[in-house]
TIVEX-183961 format. One record per residue (C-alpha): x, y, z; residue number from 0. Coordinates in pm, whole numbers. Last residue first. Example, Ala and Ser with C-alpha at 12.3 -4.5 7.8 and 13.67 -1.06 7.14 Angstrom:
REM residues 2
<site xx="1367" yy="-106" zz="714" num="1"/>
<site xx="1230" yy="-450" zz="780" num="0"/>
//
This chain:
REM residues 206
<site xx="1474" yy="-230" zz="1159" num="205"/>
<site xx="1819" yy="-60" zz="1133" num="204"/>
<site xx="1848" yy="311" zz="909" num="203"/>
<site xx="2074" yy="357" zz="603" num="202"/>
<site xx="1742" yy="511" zz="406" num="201"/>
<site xx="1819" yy="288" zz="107" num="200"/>
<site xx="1931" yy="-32" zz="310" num="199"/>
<site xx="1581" yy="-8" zz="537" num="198"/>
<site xx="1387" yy="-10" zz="173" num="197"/>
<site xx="1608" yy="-284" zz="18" num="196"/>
<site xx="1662" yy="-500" zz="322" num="195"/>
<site xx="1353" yy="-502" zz="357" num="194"/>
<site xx="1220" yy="-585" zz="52" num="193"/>
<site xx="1503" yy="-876" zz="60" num="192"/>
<site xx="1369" yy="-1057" zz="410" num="191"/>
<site xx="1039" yy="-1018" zz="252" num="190"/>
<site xx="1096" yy="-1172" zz="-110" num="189"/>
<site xx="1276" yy="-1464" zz="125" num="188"/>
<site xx="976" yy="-1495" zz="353" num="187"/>
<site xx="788" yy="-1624" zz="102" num="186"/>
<site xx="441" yy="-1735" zz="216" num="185"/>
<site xx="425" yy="-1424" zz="455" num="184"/>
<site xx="439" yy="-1192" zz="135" num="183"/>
<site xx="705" yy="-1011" zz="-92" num="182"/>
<site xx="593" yy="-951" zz="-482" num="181"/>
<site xx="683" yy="-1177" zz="-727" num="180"/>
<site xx="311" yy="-1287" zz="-859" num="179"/>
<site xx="291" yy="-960" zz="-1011" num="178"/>
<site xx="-122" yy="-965" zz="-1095" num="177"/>
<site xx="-206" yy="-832" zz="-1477" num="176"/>
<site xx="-528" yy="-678" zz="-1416" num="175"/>
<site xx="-882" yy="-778" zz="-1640" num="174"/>
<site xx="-1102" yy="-773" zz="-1406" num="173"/>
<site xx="-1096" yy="-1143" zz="-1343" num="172"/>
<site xx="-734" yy="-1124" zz="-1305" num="171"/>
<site xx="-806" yy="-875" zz="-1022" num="170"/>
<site xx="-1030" yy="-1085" zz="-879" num="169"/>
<site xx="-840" yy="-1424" zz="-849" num="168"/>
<site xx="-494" yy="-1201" zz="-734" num="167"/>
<site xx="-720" yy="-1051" zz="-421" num="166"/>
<site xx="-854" yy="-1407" zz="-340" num="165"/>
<site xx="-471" yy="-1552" zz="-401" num="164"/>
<site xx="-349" yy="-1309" zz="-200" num="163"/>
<site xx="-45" yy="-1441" zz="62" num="162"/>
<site xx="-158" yy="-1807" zz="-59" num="161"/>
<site xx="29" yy="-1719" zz="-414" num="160"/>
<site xx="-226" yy="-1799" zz="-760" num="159"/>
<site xx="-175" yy="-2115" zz="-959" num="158"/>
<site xx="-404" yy="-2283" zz="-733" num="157"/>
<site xx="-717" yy="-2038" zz="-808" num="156"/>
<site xx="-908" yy="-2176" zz="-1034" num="155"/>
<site xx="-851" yy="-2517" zz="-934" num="154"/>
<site xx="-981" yy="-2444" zz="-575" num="153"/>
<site xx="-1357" yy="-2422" zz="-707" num="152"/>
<site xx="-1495" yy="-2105" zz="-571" num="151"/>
<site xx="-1821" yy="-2149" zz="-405" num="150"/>
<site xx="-1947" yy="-1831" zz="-217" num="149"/>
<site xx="-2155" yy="-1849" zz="53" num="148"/>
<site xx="-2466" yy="-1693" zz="175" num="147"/>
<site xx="-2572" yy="-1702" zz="501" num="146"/>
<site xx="-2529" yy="-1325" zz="632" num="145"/>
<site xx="-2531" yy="-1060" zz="324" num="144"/>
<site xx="-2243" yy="-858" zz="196" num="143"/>
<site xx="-2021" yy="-1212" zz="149" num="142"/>
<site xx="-1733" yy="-1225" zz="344" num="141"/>
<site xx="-1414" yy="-1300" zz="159" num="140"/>
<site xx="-1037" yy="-1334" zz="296" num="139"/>
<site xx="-665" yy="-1236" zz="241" num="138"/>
<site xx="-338" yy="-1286" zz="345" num="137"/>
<site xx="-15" yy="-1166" zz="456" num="136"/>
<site xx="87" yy="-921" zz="191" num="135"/>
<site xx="355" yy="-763" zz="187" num="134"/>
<site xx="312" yy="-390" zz="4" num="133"/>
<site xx="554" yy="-121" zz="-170" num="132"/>
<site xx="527" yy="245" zz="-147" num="131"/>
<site xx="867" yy="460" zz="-232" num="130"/>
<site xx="1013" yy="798" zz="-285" num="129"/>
<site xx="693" yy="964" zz="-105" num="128"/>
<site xx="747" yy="1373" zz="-49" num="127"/>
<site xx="859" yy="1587" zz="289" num="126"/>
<site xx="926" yy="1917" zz="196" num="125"/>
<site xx="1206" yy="2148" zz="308" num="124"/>
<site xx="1356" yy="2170" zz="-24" num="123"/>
<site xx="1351" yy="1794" zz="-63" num="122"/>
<site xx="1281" yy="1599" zz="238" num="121"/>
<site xx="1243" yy="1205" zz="126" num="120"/>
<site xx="980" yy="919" zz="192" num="119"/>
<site xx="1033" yy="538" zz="174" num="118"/>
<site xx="673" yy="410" zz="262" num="117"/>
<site xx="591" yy="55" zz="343" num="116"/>
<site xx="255" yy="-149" zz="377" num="115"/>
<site xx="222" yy="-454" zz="547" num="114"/>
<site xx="-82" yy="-642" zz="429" num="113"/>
<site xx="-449" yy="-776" zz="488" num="112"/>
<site xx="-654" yy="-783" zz="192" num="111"/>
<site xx="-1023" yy="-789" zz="277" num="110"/>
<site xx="-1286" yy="-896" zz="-10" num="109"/>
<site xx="-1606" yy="-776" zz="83" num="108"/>
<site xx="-1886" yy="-968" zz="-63" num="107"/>
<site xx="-2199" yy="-975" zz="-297" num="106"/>
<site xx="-2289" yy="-1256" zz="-481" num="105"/>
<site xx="-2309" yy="-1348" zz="-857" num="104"/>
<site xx="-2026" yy="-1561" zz="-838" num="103"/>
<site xx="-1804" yy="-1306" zz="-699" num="102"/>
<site xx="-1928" yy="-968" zz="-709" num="101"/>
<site xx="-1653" yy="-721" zz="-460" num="100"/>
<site xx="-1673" yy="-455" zz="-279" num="99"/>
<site xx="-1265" yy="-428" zz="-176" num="98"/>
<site xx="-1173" yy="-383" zz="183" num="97"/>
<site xx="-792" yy="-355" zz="181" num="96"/>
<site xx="-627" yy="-402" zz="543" num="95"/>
<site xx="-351" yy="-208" zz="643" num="94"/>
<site xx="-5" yy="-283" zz="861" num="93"/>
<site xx="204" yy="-3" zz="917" num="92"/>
<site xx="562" yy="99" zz="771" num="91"/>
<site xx="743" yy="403" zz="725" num="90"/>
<site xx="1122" yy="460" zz="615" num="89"/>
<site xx="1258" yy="836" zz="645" num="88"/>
<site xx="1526" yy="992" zz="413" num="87"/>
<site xx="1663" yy="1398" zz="502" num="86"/>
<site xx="1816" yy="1233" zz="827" num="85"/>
<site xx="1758" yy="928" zz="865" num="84"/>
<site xx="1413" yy="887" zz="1070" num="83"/>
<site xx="1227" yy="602" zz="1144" num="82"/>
<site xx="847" yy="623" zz="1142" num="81"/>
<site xx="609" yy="384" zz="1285" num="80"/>
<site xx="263" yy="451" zz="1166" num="79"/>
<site xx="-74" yy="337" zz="1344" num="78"/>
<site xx="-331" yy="96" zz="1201" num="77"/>
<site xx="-456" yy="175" zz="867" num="76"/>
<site xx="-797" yy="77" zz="716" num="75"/>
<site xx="-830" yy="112" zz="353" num="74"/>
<site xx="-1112" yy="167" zz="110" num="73"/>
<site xx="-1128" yy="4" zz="-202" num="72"/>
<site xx="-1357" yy="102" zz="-521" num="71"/>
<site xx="-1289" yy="-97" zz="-805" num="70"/>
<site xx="-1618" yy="30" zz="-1002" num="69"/>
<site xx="-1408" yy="89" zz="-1311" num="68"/>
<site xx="-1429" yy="490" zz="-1278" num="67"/>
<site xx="-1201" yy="408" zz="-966" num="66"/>
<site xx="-979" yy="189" zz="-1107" num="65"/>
<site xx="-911" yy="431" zz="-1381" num="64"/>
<site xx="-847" yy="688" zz="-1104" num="63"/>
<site xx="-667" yy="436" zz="-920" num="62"/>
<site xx="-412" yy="359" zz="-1248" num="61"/>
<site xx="-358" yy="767" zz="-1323" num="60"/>
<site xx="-257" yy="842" zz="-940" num="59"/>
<site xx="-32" yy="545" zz="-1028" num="58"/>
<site xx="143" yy="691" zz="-1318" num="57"/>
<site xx="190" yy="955" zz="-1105" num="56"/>
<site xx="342" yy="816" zz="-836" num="55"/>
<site xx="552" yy="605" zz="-1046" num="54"/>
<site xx="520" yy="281" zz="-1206" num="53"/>
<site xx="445" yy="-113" zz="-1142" num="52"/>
<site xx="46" yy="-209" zz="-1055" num="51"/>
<site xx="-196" yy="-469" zz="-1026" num="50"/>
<site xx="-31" yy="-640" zz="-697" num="49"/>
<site xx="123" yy="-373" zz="-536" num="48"/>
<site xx="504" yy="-182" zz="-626" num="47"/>
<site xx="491" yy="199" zz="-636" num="46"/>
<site xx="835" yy="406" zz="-741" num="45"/>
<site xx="878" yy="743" zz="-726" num="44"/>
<site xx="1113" yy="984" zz="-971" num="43"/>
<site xx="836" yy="1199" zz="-946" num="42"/>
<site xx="823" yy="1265" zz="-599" num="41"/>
<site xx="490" yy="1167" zz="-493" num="40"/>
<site xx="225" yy="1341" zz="-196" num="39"/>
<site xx="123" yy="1585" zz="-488" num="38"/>
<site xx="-63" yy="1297" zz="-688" num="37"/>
<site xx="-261" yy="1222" zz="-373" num="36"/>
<site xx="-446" yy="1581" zz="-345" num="35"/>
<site xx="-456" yy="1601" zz="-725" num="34"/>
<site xx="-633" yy="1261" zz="-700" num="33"/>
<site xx="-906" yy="1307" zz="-455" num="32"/>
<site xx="-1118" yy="1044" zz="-525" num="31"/>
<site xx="-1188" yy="962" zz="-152" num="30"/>
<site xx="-1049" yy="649" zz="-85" num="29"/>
<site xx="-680" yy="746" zz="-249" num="28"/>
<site xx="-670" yy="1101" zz="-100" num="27"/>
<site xx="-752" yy="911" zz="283" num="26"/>
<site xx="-427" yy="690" zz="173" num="25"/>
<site xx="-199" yy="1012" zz="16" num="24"/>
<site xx="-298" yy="1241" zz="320" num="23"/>
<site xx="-261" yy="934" zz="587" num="22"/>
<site xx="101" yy="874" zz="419" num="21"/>
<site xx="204" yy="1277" zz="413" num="20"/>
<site xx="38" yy="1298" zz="783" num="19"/>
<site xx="277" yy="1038" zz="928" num="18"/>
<site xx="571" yy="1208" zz="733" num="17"/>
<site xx="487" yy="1548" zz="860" num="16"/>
<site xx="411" yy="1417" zz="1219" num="15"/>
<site xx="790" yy="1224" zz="1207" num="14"/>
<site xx="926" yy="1547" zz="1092" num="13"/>
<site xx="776" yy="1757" zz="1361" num="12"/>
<site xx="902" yy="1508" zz="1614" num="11"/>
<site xx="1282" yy="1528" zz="1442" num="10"/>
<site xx="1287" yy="1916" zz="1503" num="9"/>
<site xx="1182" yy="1894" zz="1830" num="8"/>
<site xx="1412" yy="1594" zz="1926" num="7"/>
<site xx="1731" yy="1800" zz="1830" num="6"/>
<site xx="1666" yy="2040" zz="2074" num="5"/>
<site xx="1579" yy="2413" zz="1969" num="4"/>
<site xx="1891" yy="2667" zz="2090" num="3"/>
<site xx="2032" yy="2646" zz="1732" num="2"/>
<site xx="1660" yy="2736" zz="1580" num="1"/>
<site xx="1742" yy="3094" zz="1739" num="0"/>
//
C-alpha cells in the first residue's frame, strides 16, 4: 500500500520528525530535561560551541553541570529549514542565547546571536542528531535593570573574536576553556568550510 503514497508524503513526515527532534533536544536543554535531550544523539555524535568539544552525551553531561553552575541559558529559535538526503538531513536556523549573567556586580542578559546547524541521520526508522555546530554572528549585554551600565575595559577582552567576545569574556570568567576556531561572521573562511563540511556530508546543495 505505502507504494501508492507519493514521494512528498513520506519526505514531509520526515522533515516534521527532524524539525521536532531539534525543538525536542533545544526545549530539553532549557528545561533540565536531560534524559529527554540525551536520547535526541547518536552516539557517535559530534557537538562543536564555544565551551564545549564531545558527543551527545558527553554534552548532555557538560549542560547539566552548567546547569547546577547557575549557567542557565534559554534559547530562542526562529523557524527550521530542513534539506533532505535521503536517510541524512542537514538543518539550520538562526538562535539567540539569552544567558543571566553578573558582570561587574550588575545584572544583565547576555544575548548570543548565532546560526545553528544540525546534521541528523535515520537509523532503524528513527531520526537521531549526528551533528550540532554553531556560527556565531555576534553578541550583546543589557543589563536586568534600565540605566545601569556596565564598564568593561576593552583590554580585557581584545584577545577574544568580535563574533562572541562578550559570550567568550564570561565563559572564561567561569572557568570554560573558549575554542577561539570556531566559524563566525568575522571569518568567513571557518564558515565557508563548516559548510562545506556539514552540506558535503549529507551530499545535499545549500
Amino acid at each position: 500500500m505505502s507504494e501508492n503514497i507519493p514521494k512528498a508524503v513520506f519526505e514531509s513526515a520526515d522533515v516534521t520528525a527532524i524539525t521536532q527532534l531539534i525543538l525536542r533536544e533545544r526545549e530539553s536543554r532549557d528545561l533540565g530535561r536531560w534524559e529527554a535531550m540525551r536520547e535526541c544523539f547518536w552516539p557517535d555524535s559530534l557537538v562543536r560551541v564555544s565551551w564545549f568539544h564531545g558527543n551527545g552525551e558527553e554534552f548532555v553531561a557538560g549542560s547539566i553541570d552548567m546547569a547546577r553552575r547557575g549557567i542557565l541559558a534559554k534559547h530562542r529559535l526562529a523557524p527550521i529549514l530542513v534539506m533532505l538526503a535521503g536517510d541524512r538531513a542537514v538543518a539550520s536556523l538562526t538562535a539567540i542565547i539569552d544567558l543571566p549573567v553578573k558582570l561587574k556586580g550588575i545584572d544583565a542578559t547576555l544575548s548570543t546571536h548565532s546560526r545553528f546547524l544540525y546534521r541528523a541521520e535515520k537509523r532503524d526508522g528513527r531520526w537521531g542528531i549526528v551533528g550540532f555546530d554553531a556560527i556565531y554572528m555576534r553578541d550583546e549585554l543589557t543589563p536586568s535593570i534600565p540605566g545601569q551600565s556596565i564598564s568593561i575595559d576593552p583590554n580585557e577582552v581584545k584577545l577574544f573574536r568580535v563574533s562572541y567576545r562578550i559570550l567568550s569574556y564570561y565563559l572564561q570568567n567561569q572557568g570554560y576553556n573558549v575554542d577561539s576556531n570556531l566559524a563566525g561572521e568575522d571569518r568567513p573562511e571557518l564558515v565557508e568550510a563548516l559548510n562545506r563540511e556539514i552540506y558535503g556530508w549529507a551530499g545535499v546543495k545549500r
